[in-house]
C-alpha positions, 0 to 999 in steps of 0.5 A, a space after each residue: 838575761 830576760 830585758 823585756 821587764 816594764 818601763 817607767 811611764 816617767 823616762 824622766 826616772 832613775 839614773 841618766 848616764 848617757 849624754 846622748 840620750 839625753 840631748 836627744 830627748 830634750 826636746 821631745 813631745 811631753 805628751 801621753 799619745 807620745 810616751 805610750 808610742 815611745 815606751 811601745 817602740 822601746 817595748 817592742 825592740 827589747 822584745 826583739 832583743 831577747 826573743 833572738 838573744 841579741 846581746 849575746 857577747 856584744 860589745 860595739 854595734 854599727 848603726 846604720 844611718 840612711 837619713 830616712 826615718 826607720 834608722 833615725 828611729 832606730 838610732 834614738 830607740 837604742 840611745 833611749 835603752 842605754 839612757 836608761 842602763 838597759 843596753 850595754 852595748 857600745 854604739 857607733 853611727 854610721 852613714 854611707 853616702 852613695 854620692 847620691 845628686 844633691 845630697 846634703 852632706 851637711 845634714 847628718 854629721 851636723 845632727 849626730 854631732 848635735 846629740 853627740 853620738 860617735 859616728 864615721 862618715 864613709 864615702 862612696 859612690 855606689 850610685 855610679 856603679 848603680 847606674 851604669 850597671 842597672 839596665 833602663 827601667 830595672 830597678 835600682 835596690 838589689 845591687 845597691 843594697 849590695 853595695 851598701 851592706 859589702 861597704 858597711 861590713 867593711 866599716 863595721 870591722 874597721 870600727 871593732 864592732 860585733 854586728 851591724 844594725 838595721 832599721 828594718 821593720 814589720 812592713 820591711 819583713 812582710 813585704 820582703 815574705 811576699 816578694 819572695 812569695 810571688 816572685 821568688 818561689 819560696 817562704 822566706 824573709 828578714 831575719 831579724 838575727 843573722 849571721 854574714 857569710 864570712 862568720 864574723 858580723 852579725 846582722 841584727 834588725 831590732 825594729 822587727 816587731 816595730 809597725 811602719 806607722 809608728 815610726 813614722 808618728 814617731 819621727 814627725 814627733 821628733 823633728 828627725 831631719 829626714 834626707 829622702 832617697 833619690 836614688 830607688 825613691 826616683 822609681 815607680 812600680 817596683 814590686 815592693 811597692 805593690 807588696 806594700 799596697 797589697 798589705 795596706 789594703 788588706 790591713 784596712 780590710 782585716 784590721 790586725 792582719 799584719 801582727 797576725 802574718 808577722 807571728 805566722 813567721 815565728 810559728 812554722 810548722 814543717 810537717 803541714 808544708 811542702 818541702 822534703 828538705 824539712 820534714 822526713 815524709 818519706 819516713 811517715 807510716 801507719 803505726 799497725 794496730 796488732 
């Protein structure tokens, strides 16, 4: 099923039959600046949807909410989609509060329930393990992501759902390419479609082709109430960080390099790498002429 069909400039058209959506939207920007970088974030995930096929038999998704402005876009893009009948998915808000010093409990539940999306508030406190087990000066992200997506698979199956969703974007898979790159030894990225270890969850990142920018325009226009981190945002000088400088820089430099880097990692050419694990050189031979 192709779902990547145009959408009406007017979000105004056709049948309303999501309450949410609605809610959502009510208050949002009329103008043209802001309809064309909605209907281009709705373009660009439904692009995502079908170049990996991800509503292949799915029927409940776990959205996963932070409180940042990538997963609040996220969670409004998809209400958006089933506003206007383009995503048949059942969809359940969650976030996990890490017990995090001074974090506003209040926040998000008092958001969701403004809009009226279901959603489960799931406690805890990774952020002590976190810093009990983080040496001084490490960084923080590698073991709290861990213990953040264990918590959401766990909700995700809790919930009856069929894969967790997150708000990973362009600059998210970029940044994490390099870090690979330079640090790890090896191509590889987010994928924006990726089955869990255990065979029961998929793991699906719709804002793949979604730029940083945008979504930042997008959730200053819509008023998100955006909770920062003061767990990994307390760091500086982490190597992601440096990734993100470095693709800035290049994109002031070279403006549109980051779309051209983004379609290098769906256009792999194994013969022209390295790796005998891919490409059988070993069965290359001149073809002879007689």
């Amino acid at each position: 099923m192709n779902i990547a069909a145009n959408i009406a400039d007017d979000p105004e058209t056709g049948e309303i039959d999501d309450s949410a959506g609605a809610a959502l939207f009510a208050d949002a920007p009329r103008s043209v600046s802001f309809n064309k970088l909605r209907k281009r974030l709705l373009r660009q995930v439904r692009q995502a949807f079908d170049d990996f096929d991800m509503l292949k038999g799915q029927k409940r998704w776990l959205v996963g909410l932070s409180g940042g402005k990538d997963s609040y876009g996220l969670l409004a893009l998809l209400l958006d989609l089933k506003w206007r009948g383009l995503l048949p998915v059942e969809l359940v808000a969650c976030n996990l509060d890490q017990g995090q010093p001074n974090f506003p409990k209040h926040v998000l539940p008092d958001y969701l329930a403004k809009i009226g999306v279901r959603h489960r508030i799931e406690y805890r406190d990774t952020y002590s393990i976190v810093k009990e087990k983080v040496p001084e000066g490490a960084t923080y992200c590698s073991l709290c992501s861990r213990l953040r997506r264990g918590n959401l698979y766990r909700i995700a199956r809790e919930e009856g759902c069929d894969a967790l969703v997150l708000g990973h974007h362009r600059e998210d898979i970029l940044e994490t390419f390099f870090m690979n790159f330079f640090h790890g030894g090896r191509l590889a990225s987010m994928p924006a479609k990726l089955l869990n270890d255990e065979g029961d969850l998929m793991v699906l990142r719709p804002l793949a082709y979604a730029a940083e920018d945008d979504l930042a325009r997008f959730a200053v226009a819509m008023q998100f109430p955006i909770i920062p981190c003061d767990l990994c945002g307390s760091q500086d000088g982490m190597q992601r960080n440096a990734m993100k400088d470095m693709l800035a820089d290049i994109e002031r430099r070279m403006p549109g390099r980051k779309d051209t880097m983004l379609r290098a990692l769906s256009h792999v050419n194994p013969s022209h790498l390295l790796d005998p694990k891919l490409f059988d050189f070993s069965s290359l031979g001149v073809t002879d002429p007689s």
